[in-house]
N, C-alpha and C positions, 0 to 999 in steps of 0.2 A: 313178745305178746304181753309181756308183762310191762310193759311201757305204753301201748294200746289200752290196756286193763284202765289203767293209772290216769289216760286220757281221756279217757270217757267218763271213767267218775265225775275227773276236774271239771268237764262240760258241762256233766249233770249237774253238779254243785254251782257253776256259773248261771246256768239254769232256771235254775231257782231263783236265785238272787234276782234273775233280771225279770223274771213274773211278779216276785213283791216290787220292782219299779215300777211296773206296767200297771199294775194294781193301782198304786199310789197315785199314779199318774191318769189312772180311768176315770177317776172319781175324784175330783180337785175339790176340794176345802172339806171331805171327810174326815182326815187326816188319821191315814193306817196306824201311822204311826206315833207317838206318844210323846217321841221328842225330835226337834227336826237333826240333829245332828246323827240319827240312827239311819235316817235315807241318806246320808253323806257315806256313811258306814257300809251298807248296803252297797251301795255304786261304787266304791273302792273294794270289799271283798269280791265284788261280781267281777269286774277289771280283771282283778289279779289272780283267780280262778284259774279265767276263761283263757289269758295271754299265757303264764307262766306255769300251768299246771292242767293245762289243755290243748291248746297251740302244740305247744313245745315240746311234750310228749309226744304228740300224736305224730305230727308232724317230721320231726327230725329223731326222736327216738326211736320211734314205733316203726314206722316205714321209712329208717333208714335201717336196722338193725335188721329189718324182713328181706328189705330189695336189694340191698348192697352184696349181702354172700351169693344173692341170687344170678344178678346181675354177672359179677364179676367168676363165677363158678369155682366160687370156694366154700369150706367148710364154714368158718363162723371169722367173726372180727376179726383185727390184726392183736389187740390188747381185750382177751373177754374177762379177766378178771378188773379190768379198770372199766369195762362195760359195766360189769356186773355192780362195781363200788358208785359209779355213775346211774343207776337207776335207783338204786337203796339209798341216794342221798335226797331223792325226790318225795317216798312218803313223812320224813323228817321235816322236809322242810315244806310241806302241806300241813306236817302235825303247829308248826309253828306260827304259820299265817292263817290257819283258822285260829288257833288258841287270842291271836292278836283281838278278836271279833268280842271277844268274853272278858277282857279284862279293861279295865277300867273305862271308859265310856268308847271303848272298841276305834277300830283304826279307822276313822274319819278323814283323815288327811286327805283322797285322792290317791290315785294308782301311782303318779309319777312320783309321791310326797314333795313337793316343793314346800321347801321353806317360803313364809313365815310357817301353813299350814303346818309340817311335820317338825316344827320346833317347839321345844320344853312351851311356850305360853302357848302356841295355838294346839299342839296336842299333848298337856302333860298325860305323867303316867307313863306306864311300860307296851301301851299297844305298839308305837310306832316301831321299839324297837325288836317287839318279837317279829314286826317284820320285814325289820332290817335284815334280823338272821335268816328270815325264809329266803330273801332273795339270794344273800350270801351262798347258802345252800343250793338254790336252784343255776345260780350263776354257776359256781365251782361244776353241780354237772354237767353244765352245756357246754364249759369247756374242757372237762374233760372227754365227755363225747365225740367234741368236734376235732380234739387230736386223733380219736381212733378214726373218726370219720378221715381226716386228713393221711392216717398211718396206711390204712385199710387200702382206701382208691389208689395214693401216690404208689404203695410199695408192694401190692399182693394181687396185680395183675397176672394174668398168666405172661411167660417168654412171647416175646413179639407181638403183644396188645399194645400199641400206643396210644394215649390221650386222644388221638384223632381217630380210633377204632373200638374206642370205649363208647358208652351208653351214656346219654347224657345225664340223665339221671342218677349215679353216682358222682358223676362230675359235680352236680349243680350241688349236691349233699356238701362235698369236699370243699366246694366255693363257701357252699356257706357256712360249714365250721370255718374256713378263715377269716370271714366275716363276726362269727361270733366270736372267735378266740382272739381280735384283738378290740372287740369294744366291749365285751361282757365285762373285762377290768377295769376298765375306765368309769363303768356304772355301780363296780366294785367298789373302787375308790371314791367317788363321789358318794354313797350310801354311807361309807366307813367314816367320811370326814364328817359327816352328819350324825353317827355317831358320837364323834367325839363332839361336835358341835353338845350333842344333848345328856352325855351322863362324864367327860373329863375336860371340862373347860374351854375345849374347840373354840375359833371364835371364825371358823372361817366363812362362816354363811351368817353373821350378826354384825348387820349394817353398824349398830354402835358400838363395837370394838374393832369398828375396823373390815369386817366382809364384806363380802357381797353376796346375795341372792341371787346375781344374774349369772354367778360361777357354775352355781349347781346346774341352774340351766343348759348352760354349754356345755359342760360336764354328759348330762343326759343325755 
C-alpha cells in the first residue's frame, strides 16, 4: 500500500505541473511565467513525476506487491526486507528531484537530459545533478524489485504449478522485471557518464574532446 500511497502523490504532483502547462498554454503571449526557461522546468519536473514516481510505483510496486502473494497463494514476497529497502529508496529519491526544481535556475534540461541541454554550458549549477541522483535511486529500486519480482513468481510457486498453470499476471510482473533489470543499468551508466561528463572531466558526450552526443542517445 505504501507504494500505492507513494503513487498517487507522484500523480498529484505530475498533476499539477501539467495544469501550470495548460495554463501557459490557454493564454499565449500573457506569459505565466517570468522567465522562459521556468516552462522548460515545469515540463521536465511534470515528466519525471508522472514516469518515475507515478508510473513506476503504482504500477509495478503497488499492484505487483498487492497481486502477486495473491495470485500465487502465498504469504508475502520472496525477499520482504529487500521489498521493504526498495520502496524507502523511492521517497529519497522524490526528496531529490523535487529539490533539483529549487536550486539554481531548476532542472530545465528535459526528462531524457540529453546533452548538449544537461551539460555544465546548457544547465550549469547542481540541478541537473540532484537529478542524476534521483534517478540513480529510483533505478537501484526498480531493479531491486524486479529481482524479487523475478525471485517471487520463478521460485515460490506452490508443488506442481507450472508457468503454463500460473496467472498471467504475475508472469507478465516477472517479464517485466527482466525487462527492467537489464536496461535500468544501461540508463545507470549512461546518467553516470554524464555525470562525470559535468563535475570530473568526463569527455564522453563533448563533441570537442572527442564524444559524442549521439552515445547518450543510444545509450537511453
Amino acid at each position: 500500500m505504501l507504494y500505492l500511497f507513494l503513487g498517487i502523490w507522484g500523480f498529484c504532483l505530475g498533476l499539477f505541473f501539467s495544469q501550470i502547462m495548460r495554463s501557459e498554454l490557454q493564454t499565449p503571449g500573457q506569459n505565466l511565467f517570468e522567465r522562459t526557461y521556468i516552462y522548460n522546468m515545469v515540463i521536465t519536473v511534470h515528466a519525471v513525476t508522472i514516469i518515475f514516481f507515478g508510473v513506476m510505483p503504482m504500477a509495478m510496486g503497488g499492484f505487483g506487491n498487492w497481486f502477486i502473494p495473491l495470485y500465487l497463494s502465498i504469504p508475502d514476497m520472496a525477499f520482504p526486507r529487500l521489498n521493504a529497502f526498495s520502496f524507502w529508496l523511492m521517497p529519497h529519491s522524490l526528496f531529490f528531484a523535487v529539490n533539483s526544481v529549487y536550486i539554481d535556475k531548476g532542472l530545465n534540461a528535459g526528462w531524457t537530459l540529453y546533452p548538449s541541454l544537461s551539460s555544465n554550458m546548457g544547465s550549469p549549477g547542481r540541478s541537473v545533478d540532484h537529478a542524476i541522483i534521483a534517478l540513480h535511486l529510483a533505478g537501484m529500486s526498480s531493479v531491486f524489485g524486479s529481482m524479487n519480482y523475478m525471485a517471487t513468481v520463478g521460485g515460490m510457486r506452490k508443488d506442481g504449478v507450472t508457468s503454463g498453470r500460473t496467472s498471467l499476471f504475475p508472469l507478465c510482473l516477472a517479464a517485466t522485471g527482466v525487462l527492467l533489470a537489464l536496461s535500468v543499468p544501461v540508463l545507470g551508466g549512461a546518467i553516470t557518464m554524464l555525470l562525470l561528463d559535468r563535475n570530473w572531466g568526463g569527455n564522453f558526450f563533448r563533441p570537442m574532446a572527442g564524444g559524442s552526443l549521439i552515445n547518450f542517445q543510444h545509450l537511453f
